[in-house]
C-alpha positions in Angstrom: -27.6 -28.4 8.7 -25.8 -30.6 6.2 -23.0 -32.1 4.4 -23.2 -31.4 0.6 -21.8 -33.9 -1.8 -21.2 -32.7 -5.6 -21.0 -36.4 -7.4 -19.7 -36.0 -10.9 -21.7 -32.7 -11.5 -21.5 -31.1 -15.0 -23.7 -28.7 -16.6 -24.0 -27.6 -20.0 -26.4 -24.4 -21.0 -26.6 -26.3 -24.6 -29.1 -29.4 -25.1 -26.2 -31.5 -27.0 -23.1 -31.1 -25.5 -20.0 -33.3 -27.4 -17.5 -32.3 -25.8 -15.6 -30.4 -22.7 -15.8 -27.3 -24.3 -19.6 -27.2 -24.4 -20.2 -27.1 -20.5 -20.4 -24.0 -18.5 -19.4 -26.5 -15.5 -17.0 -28.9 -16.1 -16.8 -32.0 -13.9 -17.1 -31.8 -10.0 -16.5 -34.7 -7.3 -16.6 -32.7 -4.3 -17.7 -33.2 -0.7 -18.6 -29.5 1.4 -18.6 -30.6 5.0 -21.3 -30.0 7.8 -20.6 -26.6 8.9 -17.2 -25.8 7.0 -16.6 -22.1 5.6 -16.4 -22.4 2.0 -15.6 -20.0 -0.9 -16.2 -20.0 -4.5 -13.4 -17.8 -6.0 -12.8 -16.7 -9.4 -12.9 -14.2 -12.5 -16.1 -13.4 -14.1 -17.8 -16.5 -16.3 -15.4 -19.1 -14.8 -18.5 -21.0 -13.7 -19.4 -20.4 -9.9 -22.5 -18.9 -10.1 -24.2 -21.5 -11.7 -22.7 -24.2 -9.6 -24.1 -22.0 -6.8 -27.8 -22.1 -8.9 -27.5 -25.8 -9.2 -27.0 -26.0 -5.4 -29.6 -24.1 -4.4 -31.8 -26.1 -6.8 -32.2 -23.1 -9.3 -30.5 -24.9 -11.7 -30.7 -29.3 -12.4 -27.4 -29.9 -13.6 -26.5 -31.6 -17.2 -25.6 -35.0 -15.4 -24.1 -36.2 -12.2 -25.9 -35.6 -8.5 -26.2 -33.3 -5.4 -26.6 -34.7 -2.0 -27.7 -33.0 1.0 -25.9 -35.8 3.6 -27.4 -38.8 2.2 -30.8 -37.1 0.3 -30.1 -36.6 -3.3 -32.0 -32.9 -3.9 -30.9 -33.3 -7.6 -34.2 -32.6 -9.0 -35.7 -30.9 -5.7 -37.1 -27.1 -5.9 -35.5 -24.6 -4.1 -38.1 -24.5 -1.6 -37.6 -28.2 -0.6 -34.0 -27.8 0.0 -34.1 -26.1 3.3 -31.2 -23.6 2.5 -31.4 -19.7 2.7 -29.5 -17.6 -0.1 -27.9 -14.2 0.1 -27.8 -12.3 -3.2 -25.5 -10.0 -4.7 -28.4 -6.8 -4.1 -30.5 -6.8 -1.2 -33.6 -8.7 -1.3 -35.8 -6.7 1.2 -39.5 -5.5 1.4 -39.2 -1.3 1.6 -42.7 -1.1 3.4 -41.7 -3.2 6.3 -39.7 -2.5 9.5 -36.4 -4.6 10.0 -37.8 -6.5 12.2 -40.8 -7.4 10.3 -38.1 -7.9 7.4 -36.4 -10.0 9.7 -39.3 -12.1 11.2 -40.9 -13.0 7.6 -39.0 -16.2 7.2 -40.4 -17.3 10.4 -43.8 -16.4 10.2 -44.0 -18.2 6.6 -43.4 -21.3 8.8 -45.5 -20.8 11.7 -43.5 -20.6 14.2 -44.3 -19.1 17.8 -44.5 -15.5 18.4 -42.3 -15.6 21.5 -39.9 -17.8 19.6 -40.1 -15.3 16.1 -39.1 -12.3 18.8 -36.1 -14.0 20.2 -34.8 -15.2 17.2 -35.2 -11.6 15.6 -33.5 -10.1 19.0 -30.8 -12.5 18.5 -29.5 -11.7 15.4 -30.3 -7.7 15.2 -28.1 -7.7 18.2 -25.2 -10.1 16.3 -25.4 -7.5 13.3 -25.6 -4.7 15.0 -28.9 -2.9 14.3 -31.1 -3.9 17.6 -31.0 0.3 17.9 -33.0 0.4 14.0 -35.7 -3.2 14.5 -38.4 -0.3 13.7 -37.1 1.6 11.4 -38.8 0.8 8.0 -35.9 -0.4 5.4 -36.8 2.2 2.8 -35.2 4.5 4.8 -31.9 2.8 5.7 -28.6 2.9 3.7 -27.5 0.0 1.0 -25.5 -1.3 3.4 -28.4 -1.7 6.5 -30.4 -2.9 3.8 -27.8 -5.8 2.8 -27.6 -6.3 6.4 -31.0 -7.2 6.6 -30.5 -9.6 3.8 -28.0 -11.2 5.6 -30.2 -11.4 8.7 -32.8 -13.0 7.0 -30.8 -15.8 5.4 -29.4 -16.2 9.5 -32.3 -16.1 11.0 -33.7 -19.6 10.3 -32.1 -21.4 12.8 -33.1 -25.2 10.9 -30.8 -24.4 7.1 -28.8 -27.0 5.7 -26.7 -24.2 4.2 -26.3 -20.3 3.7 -25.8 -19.2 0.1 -23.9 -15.9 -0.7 -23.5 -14.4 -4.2 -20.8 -11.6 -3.7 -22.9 -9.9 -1.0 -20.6 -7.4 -0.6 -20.9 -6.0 -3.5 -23.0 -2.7 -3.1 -21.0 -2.4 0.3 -18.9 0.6 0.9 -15.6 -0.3 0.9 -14.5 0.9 4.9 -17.1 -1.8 5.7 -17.0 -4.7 3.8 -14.0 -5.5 6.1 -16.4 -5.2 9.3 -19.1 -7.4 7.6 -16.7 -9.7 6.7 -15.5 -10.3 10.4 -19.2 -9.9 11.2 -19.7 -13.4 9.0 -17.0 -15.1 10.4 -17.6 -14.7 13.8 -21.4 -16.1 12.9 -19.8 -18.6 11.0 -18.0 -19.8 14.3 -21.0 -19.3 17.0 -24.0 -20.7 14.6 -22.0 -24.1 13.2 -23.6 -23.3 9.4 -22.5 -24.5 6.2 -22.0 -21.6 4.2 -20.5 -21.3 1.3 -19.5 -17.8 -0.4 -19.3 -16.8 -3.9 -17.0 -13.8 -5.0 -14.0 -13.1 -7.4 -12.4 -11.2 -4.9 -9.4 -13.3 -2.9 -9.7 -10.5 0.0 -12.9 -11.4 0.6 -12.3 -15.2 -0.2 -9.8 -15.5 2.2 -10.2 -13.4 5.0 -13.6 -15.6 5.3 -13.2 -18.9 4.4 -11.5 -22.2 5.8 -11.6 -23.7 2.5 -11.2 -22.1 -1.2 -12.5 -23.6 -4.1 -10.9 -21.7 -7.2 -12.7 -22.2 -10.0 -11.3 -21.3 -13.8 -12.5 -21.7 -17.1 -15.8 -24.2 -16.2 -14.0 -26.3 -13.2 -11.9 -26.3 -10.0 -8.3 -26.2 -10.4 -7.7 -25.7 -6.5 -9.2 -26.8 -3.4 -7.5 -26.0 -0.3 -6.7 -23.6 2.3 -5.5 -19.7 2.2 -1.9 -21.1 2.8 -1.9 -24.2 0.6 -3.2 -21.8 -2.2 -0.5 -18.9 -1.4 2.3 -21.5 -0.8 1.5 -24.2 -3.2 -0.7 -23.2 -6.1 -2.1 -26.6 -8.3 -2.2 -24.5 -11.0 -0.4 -21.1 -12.8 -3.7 -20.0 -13.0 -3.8 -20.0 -9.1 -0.1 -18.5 -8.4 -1.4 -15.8 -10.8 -5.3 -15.1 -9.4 -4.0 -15.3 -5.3 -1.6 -12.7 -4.6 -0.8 -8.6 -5.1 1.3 -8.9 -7.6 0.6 -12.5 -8.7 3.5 -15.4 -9.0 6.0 -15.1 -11.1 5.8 -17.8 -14.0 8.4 -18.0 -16.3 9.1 -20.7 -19.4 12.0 -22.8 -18.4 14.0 -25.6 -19.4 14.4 -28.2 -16.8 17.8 -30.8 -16.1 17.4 -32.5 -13.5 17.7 -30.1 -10.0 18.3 -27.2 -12.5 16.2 -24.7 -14.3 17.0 -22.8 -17.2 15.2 -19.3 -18.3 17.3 -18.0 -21.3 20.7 -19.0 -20.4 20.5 -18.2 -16.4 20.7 -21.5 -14.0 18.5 -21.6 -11.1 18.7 -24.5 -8.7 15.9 -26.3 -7.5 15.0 -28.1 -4.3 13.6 -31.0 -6.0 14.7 -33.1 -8.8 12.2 -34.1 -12.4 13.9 -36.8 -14.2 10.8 -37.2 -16.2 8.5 -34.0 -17.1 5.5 -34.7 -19.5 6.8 -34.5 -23.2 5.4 -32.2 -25.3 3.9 -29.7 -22.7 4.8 -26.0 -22.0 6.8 -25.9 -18.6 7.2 -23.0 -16.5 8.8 -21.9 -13.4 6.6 -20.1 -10.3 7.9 -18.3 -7.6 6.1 -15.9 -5.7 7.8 -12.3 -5.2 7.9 -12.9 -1.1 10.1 -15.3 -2.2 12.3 -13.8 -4.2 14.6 -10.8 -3.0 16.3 -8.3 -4.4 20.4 -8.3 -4.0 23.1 -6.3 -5.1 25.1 -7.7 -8.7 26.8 -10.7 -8.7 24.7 -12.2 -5.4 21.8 -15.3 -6.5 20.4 -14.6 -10.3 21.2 -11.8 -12.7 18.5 -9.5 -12.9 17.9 -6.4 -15.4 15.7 -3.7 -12.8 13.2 -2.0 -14.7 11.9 -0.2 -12.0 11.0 -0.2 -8.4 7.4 0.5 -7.1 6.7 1.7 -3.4 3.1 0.5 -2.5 2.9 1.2 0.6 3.6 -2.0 3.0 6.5 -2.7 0.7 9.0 -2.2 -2.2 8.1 -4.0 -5.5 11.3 -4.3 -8.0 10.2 -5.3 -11.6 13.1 -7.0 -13.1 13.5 -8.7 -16.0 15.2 -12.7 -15.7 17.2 -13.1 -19.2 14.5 -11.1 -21.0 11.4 -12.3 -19.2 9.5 -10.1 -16.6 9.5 -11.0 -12.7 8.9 -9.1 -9.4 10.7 -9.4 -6.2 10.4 -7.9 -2.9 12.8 -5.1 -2.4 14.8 -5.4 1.2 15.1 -2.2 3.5 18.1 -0.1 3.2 19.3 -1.9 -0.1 21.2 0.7 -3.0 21.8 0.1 -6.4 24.4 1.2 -8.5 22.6 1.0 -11.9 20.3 -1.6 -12.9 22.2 -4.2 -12.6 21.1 -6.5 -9.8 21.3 -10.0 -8.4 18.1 -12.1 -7.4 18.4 -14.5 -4.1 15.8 -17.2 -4.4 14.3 -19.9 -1.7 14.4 -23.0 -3.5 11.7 -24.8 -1.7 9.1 -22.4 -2.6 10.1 -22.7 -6.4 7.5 -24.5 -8.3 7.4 -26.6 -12.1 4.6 -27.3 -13.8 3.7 -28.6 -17.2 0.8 -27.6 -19.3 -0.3 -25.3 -15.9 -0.3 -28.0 -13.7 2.1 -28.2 -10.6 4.8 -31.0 -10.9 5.5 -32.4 -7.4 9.0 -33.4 -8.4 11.2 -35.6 -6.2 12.6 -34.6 -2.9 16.4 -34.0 -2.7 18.5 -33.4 0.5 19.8 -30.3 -0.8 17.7 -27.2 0.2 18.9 -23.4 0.3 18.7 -20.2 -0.9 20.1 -19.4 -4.5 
């Protein structure tokens, strides 16, 4: 087990790279503690499988370093990295029996045959499938068979870090939630380091302690579910994390004041001095802002309302520009005009994307 340390890791698919724009992986000064959950979360091409493949020593990286606690594997094979990897389809040999499946990474090193059987024991039993150890795989379902992939990248009990790439892919959906717990609660007993890669945020955050949201080549957010949910570093974060995304709207700012068209909305902090020449926006999530009846918080135009289930979802429009807002139980409308109550301290400015901290006032309310 280990402590990985990314130290100003780039990578560039190109042999000449001028510029930011030329690398896949843009750079990363990051530490992934000894046994921490981790996720790599994101949209297709944003860059977290290859920072995966340069972890796992499948790819060297353009410039900077990887450490395994103090050991810099930079330039160390796969093999010599002591990690196991999980793929996206499962890696699993058709002719064997789980167990056999299961026991292969321990027989490649040697190790006792009473020790090989209770290790396999062990972790058929933690995924469930002690009643199929001699069944061969061929005849097992996609998801057995990705269970068996997962039990082989457990099974080793001296890894410096699990690997997943979107595991759960091929998984039926009714049991991707199970698998997911399954992880977890392995997570929790074994003291790993693994670290997850999907572009799912279900999956993301239902099983890691720490996020890593990666966009466009680099991590814009690191932090936990809640820091992500209730303070996104980024629009591109308030808009990935969340059914339906934050709300960001352009805005003029004055001070403790927001402006979207002509409609004031007051603010729980105060930005004397926001970055010339950069686009600023407003965020605020939908579970924080309510629909009301006219002439109560902001005017709002309703466009429609949309029942999903678990809730009501009003799409309204904020002097011309589109918004949701949660929908209260029991609330009529006359017409579609409606008012807008807003939680200042979960409003949110940023310039050019990126969240302004603003300075702290003493007045904090609801709109």
């Amino acid at each position: 087990m280990a402590s990985i340390t990314l130290d100003g890791l780039a990578h560039a698919y190109r042999p000449d790279p001028r510029g930011p724009q030329d690398y896949a992986l843009k750079e990363i000064n990051h530490v992934w503690r000894q046994g921490g959950a981790y996720a790599l979360l994101g949209p297709s091409g944003c860059g977290k499988t290859t920072l995966l493949n340069i972890i796992s020593g499948l790819v060297v990286p353009t410039r900077g370093k990887i450490l395994f606690d103090d050991r810099d594997v930079t330039h160390l094979p796969t093999e010599a990295r002591n990690i196991a990897q999980v793929f996206q389809f499962p890696v699993v040999y058709d002719t064997m029996t789980v167990r056999e499946n299961l026991a292969f990474p321990l027989k490649n090193r040697r190790m006792p045959r009473e020790e090989i059987a209770r290790r396999v024991e062990e972790i058929a039993s933690r995924l469930d499938m002690s009643a199929v150890l001699d069944r061969k795989a061929a005849n097992l379902t996609a998801d057995a068979k990705q269970k068996i992939s997962l039990g082989r990248g457990l099974v080793r009990e001296d890894v410096a870090a699990i690997l997943f790439d979107e595991p759960l892919t091929v998984i039926d959906p009714h049991l991707k939630w199970q698998l997911r717990s399954t992880l977890k609660e392995l997570h929790r007993t074994l003291d790993l380091t693994m670290i997850y890669v999907t572009h799912d945020q279900t999956e993301a955050l239902t099983f890691a302690d720490t996020v890593v949201v990666m966009h466009d080549g680099g991590v814009v957010q690191t932090g936990t579910p809640e820091e992500l949910f209730e303070r996104p570093a980024h629009t591109f974060v308030g808009h990935f994390i969340g059914s339906p995304g934050m709300n960001v709207l352009p805005a003029r700012v004055e001070g403790r004041r927001a402006l979207i068209g002509d409609v004031a909305i007051e603010l729980a902090r105060a930005y004397p001095a926001l970055p010339a020449g950069e686009t600023i926006e407003l965020g605020v999530r939908p579970e924080f802002a309510t629909l009301a009846p006219a002439g109560t918080g902001v005017p709002v135009a309703v466009k429609r309302i949309d029942d999903i289930g678990r809730a009501r979802i009003a799409r309204v429009e904020i002097a011309g520009q589109p918004a949701a807002a949660m929908v209260p139980e029991g609330l009529a409308l006359n017409g579609d005009e409606a008012g807008l109550r807003l939680d200042p301290r979960q409003i949110h400015i940023y310039a050019g994307g990126v969240l302004v901290p603003g300075e702290a006032t003493n007045r904090e309310g609801a709109s």
